[in-house]
C-alpha positions in Angstrom: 3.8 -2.7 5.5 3.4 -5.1 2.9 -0.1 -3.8 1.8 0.3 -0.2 1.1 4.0 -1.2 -0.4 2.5 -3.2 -2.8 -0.9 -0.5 -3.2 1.9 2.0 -4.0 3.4 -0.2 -6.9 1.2 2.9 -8.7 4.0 5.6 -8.0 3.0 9.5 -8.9 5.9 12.0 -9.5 4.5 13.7 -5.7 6.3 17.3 -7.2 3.8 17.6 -9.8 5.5 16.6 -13.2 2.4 14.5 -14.0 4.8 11.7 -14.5 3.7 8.3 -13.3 4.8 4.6 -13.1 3.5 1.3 -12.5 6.5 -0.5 -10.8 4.8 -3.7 -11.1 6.4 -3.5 -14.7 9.8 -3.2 -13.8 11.2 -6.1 -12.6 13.7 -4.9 -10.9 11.4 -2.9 -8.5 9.3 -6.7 -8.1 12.3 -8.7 -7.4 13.1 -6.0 -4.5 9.6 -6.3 -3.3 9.2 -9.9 -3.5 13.0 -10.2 -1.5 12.1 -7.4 0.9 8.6 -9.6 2.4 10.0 -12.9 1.4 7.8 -13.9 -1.4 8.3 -16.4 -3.9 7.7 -16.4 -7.3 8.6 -16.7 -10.7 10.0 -13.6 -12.4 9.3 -12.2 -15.0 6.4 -12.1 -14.6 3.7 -13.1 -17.8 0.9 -10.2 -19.0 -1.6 -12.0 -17.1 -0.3 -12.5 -13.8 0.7 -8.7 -14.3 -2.8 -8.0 -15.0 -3.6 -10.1 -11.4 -1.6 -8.0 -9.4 -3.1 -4.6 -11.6 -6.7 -5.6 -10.4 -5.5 -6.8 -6.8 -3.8 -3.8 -6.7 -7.1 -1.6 -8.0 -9.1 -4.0 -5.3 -7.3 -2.7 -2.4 -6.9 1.1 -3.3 -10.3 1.5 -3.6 -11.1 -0.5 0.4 -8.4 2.0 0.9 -10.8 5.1 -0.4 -13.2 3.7 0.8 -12.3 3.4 4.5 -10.7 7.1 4.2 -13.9 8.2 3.0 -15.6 6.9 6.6 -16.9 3.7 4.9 -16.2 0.5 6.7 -14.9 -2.4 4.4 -18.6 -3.7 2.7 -19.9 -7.6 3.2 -18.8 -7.4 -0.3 -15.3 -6.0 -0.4 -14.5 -8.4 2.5 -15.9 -11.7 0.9 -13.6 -10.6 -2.4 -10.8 -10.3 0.4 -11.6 -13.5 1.3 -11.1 -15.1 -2.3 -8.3 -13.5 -2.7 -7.2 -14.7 0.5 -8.0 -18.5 -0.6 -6.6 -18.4 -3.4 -2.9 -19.2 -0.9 -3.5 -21.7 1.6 -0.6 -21.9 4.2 0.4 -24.4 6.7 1.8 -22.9 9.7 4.6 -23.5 11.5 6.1 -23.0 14.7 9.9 -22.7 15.1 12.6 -21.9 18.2 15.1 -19.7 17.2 18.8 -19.5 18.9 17.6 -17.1 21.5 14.9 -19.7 22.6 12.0 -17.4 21.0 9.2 -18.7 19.1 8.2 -18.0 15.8 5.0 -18.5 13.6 5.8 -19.5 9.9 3.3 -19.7 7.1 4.9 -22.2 4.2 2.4 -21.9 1.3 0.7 -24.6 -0.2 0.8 -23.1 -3.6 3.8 -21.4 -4.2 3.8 -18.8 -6.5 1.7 -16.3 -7.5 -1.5 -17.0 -5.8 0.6 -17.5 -2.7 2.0 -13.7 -3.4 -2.0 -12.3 -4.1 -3.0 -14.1 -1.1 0.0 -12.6 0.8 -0.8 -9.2 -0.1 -4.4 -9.9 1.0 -4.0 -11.1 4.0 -1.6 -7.9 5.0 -4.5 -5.8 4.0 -7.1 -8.1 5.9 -5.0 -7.9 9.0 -4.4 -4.4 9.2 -8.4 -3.6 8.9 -8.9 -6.1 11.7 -6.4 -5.5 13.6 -5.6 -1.8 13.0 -8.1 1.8 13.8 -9.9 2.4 10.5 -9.6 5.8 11.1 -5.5 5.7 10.8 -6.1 4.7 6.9 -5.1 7.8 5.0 -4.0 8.7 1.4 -1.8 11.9 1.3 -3.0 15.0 0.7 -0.9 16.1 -1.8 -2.9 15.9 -5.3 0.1 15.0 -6.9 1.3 12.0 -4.4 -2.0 10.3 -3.3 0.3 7.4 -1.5 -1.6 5.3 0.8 -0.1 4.6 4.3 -1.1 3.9 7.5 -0.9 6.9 10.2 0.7 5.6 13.4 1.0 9.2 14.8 -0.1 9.2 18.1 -2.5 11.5 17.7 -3.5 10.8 14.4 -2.6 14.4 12.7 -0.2 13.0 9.6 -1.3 14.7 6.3 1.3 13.4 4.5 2.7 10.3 3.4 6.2 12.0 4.3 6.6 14.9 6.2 9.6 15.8 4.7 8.7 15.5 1.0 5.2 16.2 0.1 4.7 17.8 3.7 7.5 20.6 3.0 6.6 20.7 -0.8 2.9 22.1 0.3 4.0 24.2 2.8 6.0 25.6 -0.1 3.2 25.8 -2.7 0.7 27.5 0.6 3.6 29.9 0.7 3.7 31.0 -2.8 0.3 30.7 -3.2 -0.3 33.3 -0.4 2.8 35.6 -1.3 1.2 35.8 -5.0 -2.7 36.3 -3.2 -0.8 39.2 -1.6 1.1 40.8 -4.4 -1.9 40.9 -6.7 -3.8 42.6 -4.0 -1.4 45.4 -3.8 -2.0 46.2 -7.1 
């Protein structure tokens, strides 16, 4: 989802190096992005649009927290939503495809970067409306902390990745329990 893609810009070595990264720098990583949902704008980017996305970014990890933590989204949280969400008016539009279907289109006013913010917003605001608060999680791993959305059906995923930070604690409970034992012994 375009939300916690963009939320996980904020990448943490999940095997415990310590080492981190904020993708938003690399502009490599944002031209992916921006190709990958379709949004426009100018790369590279200048040190205060960066610092846009940084605090949209912040913004929505800590909704994020917050709804992990039980909280709903506050009046307050949802009315900065909102500006952020304002900041990209859209004019939709309705198209036929080849196979007869129809498709919804938003065509920003205000191309650019406010249309990206706004974007990114309005992912977020949609999944909270649309989606169970309850299936907001951030992975368990210490070392990961990726946010995603759990669409298990019944709503047991730990882990952003079952395969990575999943097997990397079931490793580290191994050990940990293999050492509790050995020292015992002694």
């Amino acid at each position: 989802m375009l939300w916690d893609d963009f939320i996980n810009s904020k990448w943490h070595d999940w095997r415990g190096s310590g080492r981190s990264e904020d993708r938003l720098a690399r502009e490599d990583w944002l031209t992916d992005f921006m190709n990958q949902y379709q949004l426009q704008v100018n790369l590279p980017l200048t040190p205060d649009e960066l610092e846009l996305l940084r605090q949209l970014r912040s913004f929505l990890r800590t909704c994020v927290q917050h709804i992990v933590a039980g909280e709903p989204p506050s009046l307050r949280e949802i009315e900065a939503l909102n500006r952020w969400m304002a900041a990209g008016p859209v004019i939709r539009h309705l198209e036929i495809d080849e196979d007869q279907n129809l498709e919804l289109s938003y065509i920003p006013q205000n191309p650019g970067l406010q249309a990206v913010t706004a974007e990114i917003a309005g992912s977020f605001a949609q999944a909270i409306e649309q989606g169970e608060l309850s299936r907001f999680r951030i992975c368990t791993n210490p070392d990961c902390l990726w946010v995603y959305y759990d669409d298990t059906r019944n709503r047991s995923k730990r882990y952003c990745d079952d395969k990575m930070c999943g097997n990397l604690m079931k490793v580290r409970r191994f050990r940990a329990k293999k050492k509790q034992q050995s020292d015992s012994e002694r």
